[in-house]
TITINU-612451 format. One record per residue (C-alpha): residue in one letter; x, y, z. Coordinates in nm, 2 decimals, decimal comma, padded with zeros to 4 digits. Layout:
N
A:X:Y:Z
...
This chain:
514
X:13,89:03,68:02,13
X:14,09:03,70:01,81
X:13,90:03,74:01,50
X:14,08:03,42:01,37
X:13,90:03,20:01,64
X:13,59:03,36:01,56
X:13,64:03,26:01,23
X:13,73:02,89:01,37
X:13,38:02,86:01,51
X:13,23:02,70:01,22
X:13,16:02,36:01,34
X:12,96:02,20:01,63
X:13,27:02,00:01,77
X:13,50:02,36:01,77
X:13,59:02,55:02,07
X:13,28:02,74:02,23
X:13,38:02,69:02,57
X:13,40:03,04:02,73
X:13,33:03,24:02,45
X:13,12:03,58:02,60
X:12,77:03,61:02,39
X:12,51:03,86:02,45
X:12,17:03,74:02,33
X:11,93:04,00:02,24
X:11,59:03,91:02,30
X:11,42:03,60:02,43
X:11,14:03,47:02,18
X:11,11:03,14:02,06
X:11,41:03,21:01,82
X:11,60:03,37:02,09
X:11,56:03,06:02,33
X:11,70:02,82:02,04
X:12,00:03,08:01,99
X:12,07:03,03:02,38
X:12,02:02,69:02,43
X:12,23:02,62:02,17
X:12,51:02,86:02,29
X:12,48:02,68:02,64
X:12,48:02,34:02,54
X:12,81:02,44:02,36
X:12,91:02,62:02,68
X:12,98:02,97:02,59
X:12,93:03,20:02,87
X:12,55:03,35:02,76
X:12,37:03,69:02,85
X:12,05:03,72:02,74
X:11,93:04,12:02,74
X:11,55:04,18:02,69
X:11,28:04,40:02,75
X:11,05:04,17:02,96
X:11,08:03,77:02,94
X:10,84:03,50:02,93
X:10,83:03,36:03,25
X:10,86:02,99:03,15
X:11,17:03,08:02,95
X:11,33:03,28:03,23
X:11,29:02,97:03,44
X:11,48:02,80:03,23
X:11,74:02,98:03,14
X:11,92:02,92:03,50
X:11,89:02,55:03,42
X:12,08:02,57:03,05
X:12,30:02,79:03,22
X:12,26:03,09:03,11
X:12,16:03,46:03,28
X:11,92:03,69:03,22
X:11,89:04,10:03,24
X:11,55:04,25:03,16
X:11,45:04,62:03,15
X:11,43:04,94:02,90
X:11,72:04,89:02,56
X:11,65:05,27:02,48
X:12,03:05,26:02,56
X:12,29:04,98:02,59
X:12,26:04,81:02,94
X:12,56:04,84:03,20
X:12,55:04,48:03,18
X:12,63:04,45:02,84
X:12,93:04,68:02,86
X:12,99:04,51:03,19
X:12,96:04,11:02,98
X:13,23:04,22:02,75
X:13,05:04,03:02,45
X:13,30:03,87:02,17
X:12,99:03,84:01,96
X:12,63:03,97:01,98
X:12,34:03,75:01,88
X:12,04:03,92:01,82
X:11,66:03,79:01,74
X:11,50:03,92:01,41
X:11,31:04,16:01,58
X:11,62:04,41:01,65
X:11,58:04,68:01,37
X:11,98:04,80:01,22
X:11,87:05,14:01,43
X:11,84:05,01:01,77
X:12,07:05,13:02,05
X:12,22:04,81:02,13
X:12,27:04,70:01,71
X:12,43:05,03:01,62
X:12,63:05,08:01,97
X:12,79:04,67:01,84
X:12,86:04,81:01,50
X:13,03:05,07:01,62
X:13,19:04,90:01,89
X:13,33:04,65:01,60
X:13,14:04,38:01,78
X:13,03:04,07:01,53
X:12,64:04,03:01,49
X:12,51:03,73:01,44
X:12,17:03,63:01,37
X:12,01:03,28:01,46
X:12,07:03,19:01,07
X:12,44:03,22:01,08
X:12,48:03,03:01,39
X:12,28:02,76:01,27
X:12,49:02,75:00,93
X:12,82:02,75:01,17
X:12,74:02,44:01,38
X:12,50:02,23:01,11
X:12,75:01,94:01,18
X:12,60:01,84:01,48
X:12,41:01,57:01,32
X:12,50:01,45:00,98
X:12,37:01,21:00,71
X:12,47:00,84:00,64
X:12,78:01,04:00,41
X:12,92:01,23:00,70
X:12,80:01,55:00,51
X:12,57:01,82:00,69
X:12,19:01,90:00,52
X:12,15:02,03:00,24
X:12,02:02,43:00,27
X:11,70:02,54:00,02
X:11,60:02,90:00,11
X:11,30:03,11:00,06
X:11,18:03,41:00,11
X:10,97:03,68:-00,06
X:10,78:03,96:00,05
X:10,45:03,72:00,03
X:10,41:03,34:-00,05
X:10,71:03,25:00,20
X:10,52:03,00:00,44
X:10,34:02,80:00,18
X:10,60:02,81:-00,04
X:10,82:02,62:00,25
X:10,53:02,40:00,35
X:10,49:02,28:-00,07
X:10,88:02,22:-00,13
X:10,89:02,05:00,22
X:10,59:01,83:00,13
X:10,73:01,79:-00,24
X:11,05:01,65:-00,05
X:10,91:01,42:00,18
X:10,72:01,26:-00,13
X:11,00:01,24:-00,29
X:11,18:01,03:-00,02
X:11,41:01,28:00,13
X:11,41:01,38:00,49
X:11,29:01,74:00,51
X:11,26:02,00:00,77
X:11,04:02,31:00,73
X:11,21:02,56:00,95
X:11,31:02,91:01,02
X:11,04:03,22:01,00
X:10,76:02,96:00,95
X:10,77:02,90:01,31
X:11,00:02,64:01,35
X:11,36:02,78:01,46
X:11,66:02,71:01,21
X:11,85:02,56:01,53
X:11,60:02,34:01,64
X:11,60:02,16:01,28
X:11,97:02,15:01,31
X:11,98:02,01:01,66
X:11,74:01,76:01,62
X:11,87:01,39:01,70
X:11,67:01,24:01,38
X:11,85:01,47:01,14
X:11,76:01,55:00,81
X:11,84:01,55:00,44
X:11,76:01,84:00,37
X:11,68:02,20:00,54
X:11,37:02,42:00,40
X:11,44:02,78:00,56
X:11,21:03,04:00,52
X:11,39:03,37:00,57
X:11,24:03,67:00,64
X:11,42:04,01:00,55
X:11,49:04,09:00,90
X:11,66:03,74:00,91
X:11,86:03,81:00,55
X:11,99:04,18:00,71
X:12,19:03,96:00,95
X:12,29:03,73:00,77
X:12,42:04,01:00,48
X:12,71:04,10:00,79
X:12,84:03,73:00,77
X:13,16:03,73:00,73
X:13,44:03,43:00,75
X:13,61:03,13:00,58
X:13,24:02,94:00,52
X:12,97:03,19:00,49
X:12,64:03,01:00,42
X:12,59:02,85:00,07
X:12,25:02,68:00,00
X:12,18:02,42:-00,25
X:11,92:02,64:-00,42
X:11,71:02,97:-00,29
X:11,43:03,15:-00,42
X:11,28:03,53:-00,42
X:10,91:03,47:-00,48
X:10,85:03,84:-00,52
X:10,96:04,20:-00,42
X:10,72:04,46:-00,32
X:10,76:04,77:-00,05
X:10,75:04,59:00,30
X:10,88:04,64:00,66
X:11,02:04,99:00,52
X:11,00:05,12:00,92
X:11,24:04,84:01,00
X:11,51:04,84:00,71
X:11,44:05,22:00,66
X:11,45:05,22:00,30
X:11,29:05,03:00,01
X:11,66:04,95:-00,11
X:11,79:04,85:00,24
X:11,51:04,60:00,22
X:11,55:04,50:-00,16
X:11,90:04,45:-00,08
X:11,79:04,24:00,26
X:11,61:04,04:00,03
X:11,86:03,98:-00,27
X:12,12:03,79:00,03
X:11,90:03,48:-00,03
X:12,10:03,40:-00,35
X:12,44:03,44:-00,18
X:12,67:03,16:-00,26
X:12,38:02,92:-00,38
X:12,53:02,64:-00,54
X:12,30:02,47:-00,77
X:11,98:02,67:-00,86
X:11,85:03,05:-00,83
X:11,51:03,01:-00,85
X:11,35:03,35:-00,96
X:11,01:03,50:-01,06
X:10,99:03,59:-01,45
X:10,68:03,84:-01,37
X:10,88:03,98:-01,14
X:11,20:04,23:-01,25
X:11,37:04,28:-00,95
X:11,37:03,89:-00,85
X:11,57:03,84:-01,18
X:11,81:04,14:-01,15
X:11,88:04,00:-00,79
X:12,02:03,70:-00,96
X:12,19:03,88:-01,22
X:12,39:04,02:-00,94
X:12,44:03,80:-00,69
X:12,80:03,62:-00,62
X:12,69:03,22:-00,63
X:12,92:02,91:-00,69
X:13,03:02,84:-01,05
X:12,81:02,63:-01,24
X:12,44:02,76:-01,01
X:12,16:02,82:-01,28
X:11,89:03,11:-01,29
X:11,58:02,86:-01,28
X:11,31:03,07:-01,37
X:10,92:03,07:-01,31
X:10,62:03,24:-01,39
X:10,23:03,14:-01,47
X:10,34:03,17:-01,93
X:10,49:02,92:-02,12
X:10,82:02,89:-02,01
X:11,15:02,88:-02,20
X:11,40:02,58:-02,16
X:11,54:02,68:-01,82
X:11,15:02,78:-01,67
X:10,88:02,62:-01,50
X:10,53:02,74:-01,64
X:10,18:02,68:-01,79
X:10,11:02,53:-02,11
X:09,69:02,53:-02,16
X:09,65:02,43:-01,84
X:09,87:02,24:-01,69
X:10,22:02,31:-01,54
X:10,56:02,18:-01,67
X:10,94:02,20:-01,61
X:11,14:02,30:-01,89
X:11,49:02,29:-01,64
X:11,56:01,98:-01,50
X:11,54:01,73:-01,77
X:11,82:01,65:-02,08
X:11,63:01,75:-02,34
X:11,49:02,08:-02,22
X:11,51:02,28:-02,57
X:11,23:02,03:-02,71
X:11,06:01,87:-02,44
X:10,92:01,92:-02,09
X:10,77:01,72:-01,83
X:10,42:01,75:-01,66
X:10,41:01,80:-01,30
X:10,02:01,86:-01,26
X:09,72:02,08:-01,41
X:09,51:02,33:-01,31
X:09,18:02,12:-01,29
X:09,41:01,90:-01,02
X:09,45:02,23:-00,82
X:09,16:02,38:-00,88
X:08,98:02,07:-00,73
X:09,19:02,09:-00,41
X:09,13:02,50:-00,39
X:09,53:02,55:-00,49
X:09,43:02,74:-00,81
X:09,47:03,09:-00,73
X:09,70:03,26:-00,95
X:10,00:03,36:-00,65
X:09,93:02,97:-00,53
X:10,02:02,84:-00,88
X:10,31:03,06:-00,87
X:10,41:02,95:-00,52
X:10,40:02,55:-00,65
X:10,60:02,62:-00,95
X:10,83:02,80:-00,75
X:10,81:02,48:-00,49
X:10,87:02,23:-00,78
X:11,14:02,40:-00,90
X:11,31:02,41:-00,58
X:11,22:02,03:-00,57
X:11,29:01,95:-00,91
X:11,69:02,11:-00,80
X:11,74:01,80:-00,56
X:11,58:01,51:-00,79
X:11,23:01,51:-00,69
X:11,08:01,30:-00,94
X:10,73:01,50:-01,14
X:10,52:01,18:-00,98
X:10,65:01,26:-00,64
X:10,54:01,64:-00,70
X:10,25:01,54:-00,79
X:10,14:01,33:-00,52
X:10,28:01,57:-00,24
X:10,02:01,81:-00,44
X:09,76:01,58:-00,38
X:09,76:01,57:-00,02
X:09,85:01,95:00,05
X:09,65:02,17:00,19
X:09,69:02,55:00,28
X:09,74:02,67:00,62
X:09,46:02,88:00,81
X:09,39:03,21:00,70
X:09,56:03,20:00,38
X:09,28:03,23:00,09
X:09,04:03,02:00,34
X:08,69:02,99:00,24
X:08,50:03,01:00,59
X:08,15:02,98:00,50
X:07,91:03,01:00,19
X:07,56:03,10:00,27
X:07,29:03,28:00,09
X:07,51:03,27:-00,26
X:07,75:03,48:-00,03
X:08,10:03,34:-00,02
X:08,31:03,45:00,27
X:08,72:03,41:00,22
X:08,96:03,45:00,49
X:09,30:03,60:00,40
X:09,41:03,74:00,71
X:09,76:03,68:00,62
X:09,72:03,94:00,36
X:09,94:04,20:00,59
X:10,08:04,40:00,33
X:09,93:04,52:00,02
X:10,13:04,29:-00,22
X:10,01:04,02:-00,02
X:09,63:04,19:-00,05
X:09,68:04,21:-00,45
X:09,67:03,86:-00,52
X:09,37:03,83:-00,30
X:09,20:04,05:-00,54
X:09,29:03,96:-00,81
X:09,17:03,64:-00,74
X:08,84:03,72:-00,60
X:08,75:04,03:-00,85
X:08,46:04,26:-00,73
X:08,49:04,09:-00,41
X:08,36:04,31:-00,07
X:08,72:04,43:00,07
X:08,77:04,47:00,44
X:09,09:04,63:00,47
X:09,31:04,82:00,73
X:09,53:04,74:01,01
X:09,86:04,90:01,07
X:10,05:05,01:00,72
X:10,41:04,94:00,85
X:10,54:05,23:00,63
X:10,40:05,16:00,32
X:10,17:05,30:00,07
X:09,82:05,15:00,01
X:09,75:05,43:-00,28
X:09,84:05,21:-00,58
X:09,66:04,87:-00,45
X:09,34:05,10:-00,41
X:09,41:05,27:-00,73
X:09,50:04,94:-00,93
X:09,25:04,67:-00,76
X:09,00:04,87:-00,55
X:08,90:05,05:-00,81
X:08,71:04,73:-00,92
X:08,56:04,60:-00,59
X:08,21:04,64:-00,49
X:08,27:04,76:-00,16
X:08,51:04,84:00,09
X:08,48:04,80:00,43
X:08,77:05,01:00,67
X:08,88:04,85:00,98
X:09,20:04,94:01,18
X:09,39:05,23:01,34
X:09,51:05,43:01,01
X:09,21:05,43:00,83
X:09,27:05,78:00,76
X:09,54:05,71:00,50
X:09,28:05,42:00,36
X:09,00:05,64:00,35
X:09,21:05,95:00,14
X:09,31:05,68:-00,11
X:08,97:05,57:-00,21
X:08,81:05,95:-00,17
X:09,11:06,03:-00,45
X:09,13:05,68:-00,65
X:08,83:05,49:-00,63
X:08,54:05,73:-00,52
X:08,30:05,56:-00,72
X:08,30:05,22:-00,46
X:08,10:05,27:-00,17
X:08,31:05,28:00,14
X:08,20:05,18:00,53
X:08,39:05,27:00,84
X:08,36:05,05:01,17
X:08,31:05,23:01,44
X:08,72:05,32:01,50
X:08,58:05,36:01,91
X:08,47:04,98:01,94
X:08,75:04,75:01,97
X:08,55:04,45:02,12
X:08,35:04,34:01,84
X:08,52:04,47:01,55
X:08,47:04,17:01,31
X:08,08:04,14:01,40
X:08,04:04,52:01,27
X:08,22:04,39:00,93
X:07,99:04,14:00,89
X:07,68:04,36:00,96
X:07,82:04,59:00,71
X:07,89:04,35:00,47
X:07,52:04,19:00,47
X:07,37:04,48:00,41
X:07,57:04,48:00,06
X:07,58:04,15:-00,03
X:07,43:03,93:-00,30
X:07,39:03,62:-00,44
X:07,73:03,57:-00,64
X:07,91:03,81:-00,42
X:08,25:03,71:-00,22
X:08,35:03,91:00,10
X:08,73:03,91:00,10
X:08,90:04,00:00,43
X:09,26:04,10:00,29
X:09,38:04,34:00,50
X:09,68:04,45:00,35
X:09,80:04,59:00,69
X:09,92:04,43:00,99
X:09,70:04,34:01,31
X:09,86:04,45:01,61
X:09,65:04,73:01,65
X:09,31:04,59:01,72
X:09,42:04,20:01,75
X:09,66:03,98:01,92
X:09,79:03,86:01,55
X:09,70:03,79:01,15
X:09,54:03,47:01,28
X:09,34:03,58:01,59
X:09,17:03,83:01,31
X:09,09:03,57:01,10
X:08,94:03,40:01,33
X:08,76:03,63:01,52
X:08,62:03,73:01,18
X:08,55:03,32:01,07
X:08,33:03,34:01,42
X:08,15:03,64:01,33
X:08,07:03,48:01,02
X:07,93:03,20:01,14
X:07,76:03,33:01,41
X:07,59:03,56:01,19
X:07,47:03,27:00,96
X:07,33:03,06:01,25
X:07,12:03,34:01,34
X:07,02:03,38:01,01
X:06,95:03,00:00,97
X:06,75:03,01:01,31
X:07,06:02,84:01,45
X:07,09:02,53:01,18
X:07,44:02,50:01,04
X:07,34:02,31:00,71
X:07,61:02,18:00,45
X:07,56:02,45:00,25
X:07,59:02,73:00,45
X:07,90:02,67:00,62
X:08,21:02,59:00,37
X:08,56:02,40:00,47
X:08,62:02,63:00,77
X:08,98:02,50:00,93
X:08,96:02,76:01,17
C-alpha cells in the first residue's frame, strides 16, 4: 500500500477493505483494535503469546485469524501476512522483536489511540462533527482524574465517555451507537509512545489535555527516564483549547512550554496556592477558577471548599489536586462551577484508592493498593503522616531510596512485603534506621496480608493509621493492585472479628467498598 492511502485512512467511511494488519496482542484493547479492523474489513492477523479462549473463539466469527506462540523473534507468519501497518497493544515495549523488526522494516505502528482518532466519525453529534477529545495522563492520579472530569461533564449536561487506560477501550467509546459529546481518555505512557510515531494529514488534536505529574515510572519499559518524560509530554500535542498543567510540578509546565498546539490553546494552570489569573487553586479553604471567566485579573469563581470534600473523604492533598485538575478540564468546555459542584457531590473514589477499610480499637486501616509506584506512595504519606507503612512489590526499575529518605523517615513503622525487599530493606538500614522495620516471611505466599496485619497489631495504638501504599507493583505475590487490596481489606476484617469475638459493630468496621 502507498503511504498516501495510508494517509487517506482517516475516516470511518474510507477505504479499509483489504488493507493487511497485524495485531499484536489480544487483551481487551487488542480485541477492540480487531474488531474494529474487521468490521471495516481489513484483512486482520492477530500474533500473541497465548489467547484467551473466549476471544479466540471469536475471532473466526469477526473474521479475523489468529497465530499464538513464543515473539522472542518475528513469527514466519508475520513475514509471511505482509502487514501494511502493525497495530500493537500497550503492552509491546519499543525493544521487542516484533516493534523494532517493524521499525526497521519501515512498517507504520499504530497503537489503539491512533486508530480510534482515524475513524472517530463513525458516529457523530446532532452538528455532523466527531467528539470532542480531553486527555489525561500522569504518572499517578490518571483514573480518578478521568472519572471527576467525566462526572463534572455529565453534570454539566454533556454526553461523556470515560475511556481508554481506565478500562474502557478508546474504540469502544468511539463505536458505540449512542455516541457522545465528548471523549475522556486516560492515556498511559505506553499508549502516548505510540501515538508520538503518528504521522499524517490529521494527527490527533484534543480539545484540552493534562499532565497531572511526572515522576520516574515504567523506566524497564521506555528504558529511560527521558524516553518516558518525553512519552508523557505527547499528551499536549496539537491540543486546541487548554493545556492544563501542574504549577508544583516543573516538568508538567516545561512540557507545555514545548509542545507544538493550535494557535490560540492556553497553559491552564493548577496547583493547591492561590492561583494567578490563568490558575485554578485554593484561597482559605475553598477552591476557585481564575481562567475561565472575563474578568479573571480581579475576580474568580468558587467551585467548592475543603470542608465539602473533606465531608465526602476527597480532601487529600493529590485528590484536591486531581479535582482542580478535573475542573479545569471541565471549566475548558463550559461546565458551569454549580455543575462542578454537584458532580462533586455525588463522587466517590474507586476501590483501593485512599480507602478506609476498617477503624477499630482507635486504629485506622487505609487501603491504597493503587499506590504502585513511589510517587503514587508519596501522597499516601503525606496524607496519613506517621502512618504504619506496608510497602514492597516489584519496583519496575525505579528507586524507592528518596521516598524512604523523604517520607519514611517519619513513619512509625514499616512493614516489607514483596519479592525485592532487599532493595527496600538497604534504603531504610541507610536512610531511615531509626523506624522499626518488619519483614513477612518472603517463603509464605498464601497468607501474606494476614502476616501484615499480625505485624501491624503488635505496633499499633489508639490514633495510629496503618497505610498499605506499596509503592511497587503486585504481580509478584498477587493477581493485581486490587486483588492485594482486597486480600489485605479481608485480613483486616477478619482480624477485627476475632478480636470482637466475631461482632462487626459500626465502629469497628469503616466504609469498606471492597
Amino acid at each position: 500500500m502507498s503511504e498516501a492511502r495510508l494517509d487517506a485512512l482517516t475516516s470511518w467511511n474510507a477505504d479499509w477493505s483489504g488493507l493487511r494488519v497485524v495485531v499484536l496482542g489480544l487483551s481487551v484493547t487488542g480485541f477492540s483494535v480487531v474488531d474494529t479492523l474487521a468490521e471495516l474489513g481489513a484483512d486482520v492477523l492477530v500474533v500473541s503469546e497465548q489467547a484467551d479462549e473466549e476471544y479466540a473463539r471469536l475471532l473466526p466469527v469477526v473474521g479475523a485469524r489468529l497465530w499464538t506462540g513464543p515473539l522472542d523473534r518475528v513469527p514466519h507468519e508475520v513475514r509471511h501476512h505482509r502487514p501494511e501497518v502493525i497495530v500493537a497493544s500497550p503492552g509491546f515495549a519499543p525493544w521487542h522483536p516484533v516493534v523494532g523488526w517493524a521499525q526497521g522494516e519501515g512498517i507504520p505502528l499504530w497503537g489503539d489511540v491512533e486508530l480510534a482518532w482515524r475513524v472517530r466519525d463513525k458516529v457523530v453529534r446532532a452538528d455532523g462533527t466527531p467528539a470532542d477529545w480531553v486527555l489525561i495522563t500522569g504518572t499517578n492520579g490518571k483514573t480518578t482524574t478521568t472519572g471527576l472530569t467525566a462526572a463534572m461533564l455529565a453534570a454539566g449536561g454533556l454526553r461523556a465517555a470515560p475511556c481508554g487506560n481506565i478500562g474502557i477501550p478508546v474504540l469502544d467509546a468511539v463505536r458505540d451507537p449512542g455516541g457522545f459529546d465528548v471523549l475522556v481518555v486516560e492515556l498511559s505512557s505506553h499508549q502516548l509512545w505510540y501515538l508520538s510515531l503518528q504521522t499524517g494529514p490529521e494527527p490527533l488534536s484534543p480539545h484540552a489535555g493534562v499532565c497531572l505529574n511526572l515522576a520516574d515510572d515504567h523506566l524497564e519499559w521506555h528504558g529511560s527516564a527521558d524516553a518516558y518524560r518525553d512519552a508523557k509530554a505527547v499528551v499536549y500535542r496539537n491540543t486546541r483549547v487548554a493545556c492544563v498543567y501542574n504549577k508544583a510540578d516543573a516538568a508538567t509546565r516545561r512540557m507545555v512550554e514545548e509542545a507544538d498546539v493550535v494557535d490560540g490553546a492556553r497553559a491552564i494552570g493548577f496547583d493547591l496556592g492561590s492561583p494567578g489569573p490563568s490558575d485554578l487553586g485554593v484561597v482559605d479553604g475553598i477552591l476557585v477558577d481564575r481562567a475561565f471567566l472575563e474578568d479573571r485579573h480581579r475576580s474568580a469563581l468558587e467551585l467548592t471548599t475543603l470542608d465539602e470534600l473533606r465531608a465526602q473523604g476527597l480532601s487529600a492533598p493529590h485528590v484536591v489536586a486531581n479535582i482542580l485538575a478535573a475542573a479545569a478540564l471541565a471549566r475548558s468546555l463550559e461546565v458551569a462551577p454549580e455543575h462542578i459542584r454537584k458532580a462533586l457531590a455525588g463522587f466517590r473514589l474507586d476501590p483501593h484508592r485512599i480507602e478506609v477499610v476498617a477503624v477499630a480499637g482507635g486504629v485506622t486501616w487505609v487501603d491504597d493498593s493503587k499506590a504502585t509506584n513511589p510517587h503514587a506512595a508519596d501522597s499516601s504519606l503525606a496524607a496519613y503522616p506517621g502512618a504504619i507503612w506496608v510497602v514492597g512489590g516489584l519496583l519496575k526499575g525505579v528507586d524507592i531510596a528518596g521516598l524512604v529518605a523523604g517520607r519514611g523517615r517519619d513513619a512509625k513503622a514499616a512493614i516489607v512485603i514483596g519479592a525485592q525487599r532487599d532493595v527496600i530493606l538497604a534504603a531504610f538500614a541507610r536512610h531511615a534506621s531509626d523506624v522499626p522495620v518488619f519483614e513477612v516471611d518472603p517463603t509464605q505466599t498464601e497468607d501474606v496480608m494476614a502476616q501484615v496485619v499480625e505485624l501491624a497489631v503488635q505496633v499499633a495504638r489508639d490514633g495510629d493509621v496503618v497505610l498499605l501504599a506499596p509503592a511497587a507493583a503486585s504481580f509478584d505475590q498477587f493477581a493485581s493492585y486490587a486483588d492485594r487490596g482486597r486480600l489485605f481489606a479481608r485480613a483486616v476484617r477478619e482480624r477485627i472479628g476475632r478480636d470482637a469475638g466475631g461482632r462487626h459493630d459500626a465502629d469497628q468496621t469503616g466504609p469498606a467498598g471492597a
